[in-house]
VOKEBA-146521 format. One line per 5 residues: their letters; for each residue x negated, z negated, y negated of N, C-alpha, C, CB. Coordinates in nm, 4 decimals. Glycine has a CB too. Layout:
REM residues N
a = X/Z/Y/X/Z/Y/X/Z/Y/X/Z/Y; ...
***
This chain:
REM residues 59
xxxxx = -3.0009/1.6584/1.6162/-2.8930/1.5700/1.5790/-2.9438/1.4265/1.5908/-2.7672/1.5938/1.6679; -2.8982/1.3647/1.4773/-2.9868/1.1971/1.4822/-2.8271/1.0975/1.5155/-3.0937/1.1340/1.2595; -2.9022/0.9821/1.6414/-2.8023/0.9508/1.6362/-2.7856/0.7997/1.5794/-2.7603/0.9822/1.7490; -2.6165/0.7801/1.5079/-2.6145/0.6962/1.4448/-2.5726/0.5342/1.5153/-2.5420/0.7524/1.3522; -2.6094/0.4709/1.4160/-2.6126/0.3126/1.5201/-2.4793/0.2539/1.4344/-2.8012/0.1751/1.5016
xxxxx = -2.4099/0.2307/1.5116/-2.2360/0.1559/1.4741/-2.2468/0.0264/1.4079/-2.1319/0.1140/1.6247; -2.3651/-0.0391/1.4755/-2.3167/-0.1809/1.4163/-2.4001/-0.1869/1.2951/-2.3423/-0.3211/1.5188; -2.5307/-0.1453/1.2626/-2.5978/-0.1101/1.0955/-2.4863/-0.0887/0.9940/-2.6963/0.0467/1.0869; -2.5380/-0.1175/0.8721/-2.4309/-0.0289/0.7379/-2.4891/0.0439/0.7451/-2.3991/-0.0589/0.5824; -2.4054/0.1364/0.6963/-2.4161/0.2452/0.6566/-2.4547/0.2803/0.5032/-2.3123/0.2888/0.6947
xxxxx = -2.3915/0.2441/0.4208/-2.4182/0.1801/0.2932/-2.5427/0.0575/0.2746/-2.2818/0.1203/0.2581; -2.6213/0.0461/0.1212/-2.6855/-0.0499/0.1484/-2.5906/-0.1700/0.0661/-2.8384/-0.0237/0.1103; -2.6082/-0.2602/0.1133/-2.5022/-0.4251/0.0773/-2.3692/-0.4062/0.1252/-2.4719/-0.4716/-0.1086; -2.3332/-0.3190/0.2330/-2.1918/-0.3155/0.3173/-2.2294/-0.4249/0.4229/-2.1470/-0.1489/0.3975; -2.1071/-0.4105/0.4876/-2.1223/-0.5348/0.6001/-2.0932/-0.4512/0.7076/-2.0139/-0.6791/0.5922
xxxxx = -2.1324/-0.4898/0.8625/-2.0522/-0.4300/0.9481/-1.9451/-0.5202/1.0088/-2.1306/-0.3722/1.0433; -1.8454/-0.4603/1.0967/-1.7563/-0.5628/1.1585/-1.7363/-0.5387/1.2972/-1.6250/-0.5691/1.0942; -1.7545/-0.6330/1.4066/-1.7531/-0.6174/1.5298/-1.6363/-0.7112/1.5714/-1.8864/-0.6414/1.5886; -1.5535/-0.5798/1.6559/-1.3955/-0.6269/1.6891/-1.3971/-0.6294/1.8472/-1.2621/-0.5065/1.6251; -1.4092/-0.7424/1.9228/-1.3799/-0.7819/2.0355/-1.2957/-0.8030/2.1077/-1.4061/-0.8360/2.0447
xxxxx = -1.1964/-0.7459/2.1779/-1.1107/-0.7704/2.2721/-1.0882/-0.8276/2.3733/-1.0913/-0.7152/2.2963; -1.0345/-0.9652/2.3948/-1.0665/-1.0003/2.5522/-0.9027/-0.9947/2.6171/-1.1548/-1.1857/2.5741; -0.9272/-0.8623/2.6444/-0.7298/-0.8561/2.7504/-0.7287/-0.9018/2.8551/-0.6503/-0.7081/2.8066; -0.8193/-0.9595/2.9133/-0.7984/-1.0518/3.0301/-0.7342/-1.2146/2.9637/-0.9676/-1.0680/3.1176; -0.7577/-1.2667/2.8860/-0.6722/-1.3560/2.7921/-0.5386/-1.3254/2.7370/-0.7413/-1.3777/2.6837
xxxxx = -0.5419/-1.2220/2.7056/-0.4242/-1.1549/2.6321/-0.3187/-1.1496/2.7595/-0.4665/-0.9872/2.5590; -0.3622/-1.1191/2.8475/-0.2896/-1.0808/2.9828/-0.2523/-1.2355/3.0215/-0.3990/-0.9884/3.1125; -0.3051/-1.2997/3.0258/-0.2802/-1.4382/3.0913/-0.2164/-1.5538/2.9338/-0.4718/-1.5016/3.1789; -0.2177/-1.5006/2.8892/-0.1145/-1.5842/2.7422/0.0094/-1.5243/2.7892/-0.1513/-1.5296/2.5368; 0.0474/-1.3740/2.8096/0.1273/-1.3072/2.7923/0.2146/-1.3405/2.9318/0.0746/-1.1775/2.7565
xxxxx = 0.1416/-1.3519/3.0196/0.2079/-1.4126/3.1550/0.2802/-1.5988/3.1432/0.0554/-1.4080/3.2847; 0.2004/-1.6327/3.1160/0.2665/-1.7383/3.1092/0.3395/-1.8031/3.0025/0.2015/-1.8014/3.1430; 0.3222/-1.7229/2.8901/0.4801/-1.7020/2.7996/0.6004/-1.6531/2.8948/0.4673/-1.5656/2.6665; 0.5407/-1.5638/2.9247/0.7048/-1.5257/3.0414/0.7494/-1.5950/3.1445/0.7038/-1.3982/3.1281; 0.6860/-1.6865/3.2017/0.6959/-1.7592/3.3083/0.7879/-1.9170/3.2091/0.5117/-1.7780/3.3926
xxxxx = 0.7002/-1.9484/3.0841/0.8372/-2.0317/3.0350/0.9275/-1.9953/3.0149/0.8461/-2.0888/2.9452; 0.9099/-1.8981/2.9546/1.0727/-1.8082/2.8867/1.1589/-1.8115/3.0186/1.0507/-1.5961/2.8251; 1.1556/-1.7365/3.1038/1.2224/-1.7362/3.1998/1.2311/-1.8531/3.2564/1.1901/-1.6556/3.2692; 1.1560/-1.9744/3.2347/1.2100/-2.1317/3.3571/1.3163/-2.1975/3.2459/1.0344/-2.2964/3.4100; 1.3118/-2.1689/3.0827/1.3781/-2.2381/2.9761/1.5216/-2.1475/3.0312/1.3040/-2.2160/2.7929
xxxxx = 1.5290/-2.0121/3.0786/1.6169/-1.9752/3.0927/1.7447/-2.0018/3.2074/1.5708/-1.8915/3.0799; 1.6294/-2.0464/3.2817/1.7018/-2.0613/3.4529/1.7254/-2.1926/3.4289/1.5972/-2.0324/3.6164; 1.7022/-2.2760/3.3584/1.6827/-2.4437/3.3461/1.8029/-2.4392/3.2887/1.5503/-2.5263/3.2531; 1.8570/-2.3765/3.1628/2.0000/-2.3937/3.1031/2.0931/-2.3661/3.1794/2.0290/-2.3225/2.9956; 2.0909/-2.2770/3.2670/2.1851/-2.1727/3.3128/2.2131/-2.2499/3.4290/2.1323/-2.0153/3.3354
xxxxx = 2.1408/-2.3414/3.4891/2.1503/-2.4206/3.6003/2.1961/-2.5240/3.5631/2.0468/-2.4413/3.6682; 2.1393/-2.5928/3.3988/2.2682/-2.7089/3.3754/2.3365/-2.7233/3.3607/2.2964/-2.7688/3.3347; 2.3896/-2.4817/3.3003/2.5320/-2.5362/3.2456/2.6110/-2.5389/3.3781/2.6130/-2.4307/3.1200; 2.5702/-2.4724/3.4978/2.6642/-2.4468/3.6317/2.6976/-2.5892/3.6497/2.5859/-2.3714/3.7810; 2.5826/-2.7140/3.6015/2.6047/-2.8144/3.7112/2.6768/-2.9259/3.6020/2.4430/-2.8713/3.8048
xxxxx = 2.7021/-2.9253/3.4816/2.8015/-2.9270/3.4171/2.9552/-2.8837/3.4182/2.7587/-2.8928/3.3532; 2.9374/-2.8017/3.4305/3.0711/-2.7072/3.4970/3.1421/-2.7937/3.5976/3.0198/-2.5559/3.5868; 3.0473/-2.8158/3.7307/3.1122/-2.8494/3.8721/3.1368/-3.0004/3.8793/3.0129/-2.8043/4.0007; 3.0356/-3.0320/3.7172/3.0684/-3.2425/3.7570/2.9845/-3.2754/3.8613/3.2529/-3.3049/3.8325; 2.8599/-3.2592/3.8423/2.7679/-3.2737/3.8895/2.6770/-3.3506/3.8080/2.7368/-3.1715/3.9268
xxxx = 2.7201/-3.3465/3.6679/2.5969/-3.4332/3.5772/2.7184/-3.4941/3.4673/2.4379/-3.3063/3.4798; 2.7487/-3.6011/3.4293/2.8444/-3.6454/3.3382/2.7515/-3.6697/3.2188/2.9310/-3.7733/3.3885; 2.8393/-3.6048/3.1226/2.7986/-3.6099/2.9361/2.8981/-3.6663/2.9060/2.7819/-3.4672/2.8301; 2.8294/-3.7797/2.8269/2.8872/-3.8719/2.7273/2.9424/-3.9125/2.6355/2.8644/-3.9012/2.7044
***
């Protein structure tokens, strides 16, 4: 059995394509998307309470 090499064509004048993953990035985009999402969330929800109580006057 001969074995075959992935990144060569296979074909002659094909191209090959090398697909890289870095999920340690992916993981840390994905974290700190959630970390805004959730402070944009707690940030409203805290102005509207302090709106509410007359704690912040709008104009």
């Amino acid at each position: 059995m001969s074995k075959i090499d992935c990144c060569k064509p296979k074909e002659a004048g094909a191209s090959s394509v090398i697909i890289s993953i870095d999920v340690t990035k992916i993981v840390k985009y994905a974290c700190c998307t959630a970390i805004v999402i959730v402070g944009i969330i707690f940030g409203t929800k805290s102005y509207q309470k302090m709106l509410e109580k007359g704690l912040i006057k709008f104009d």
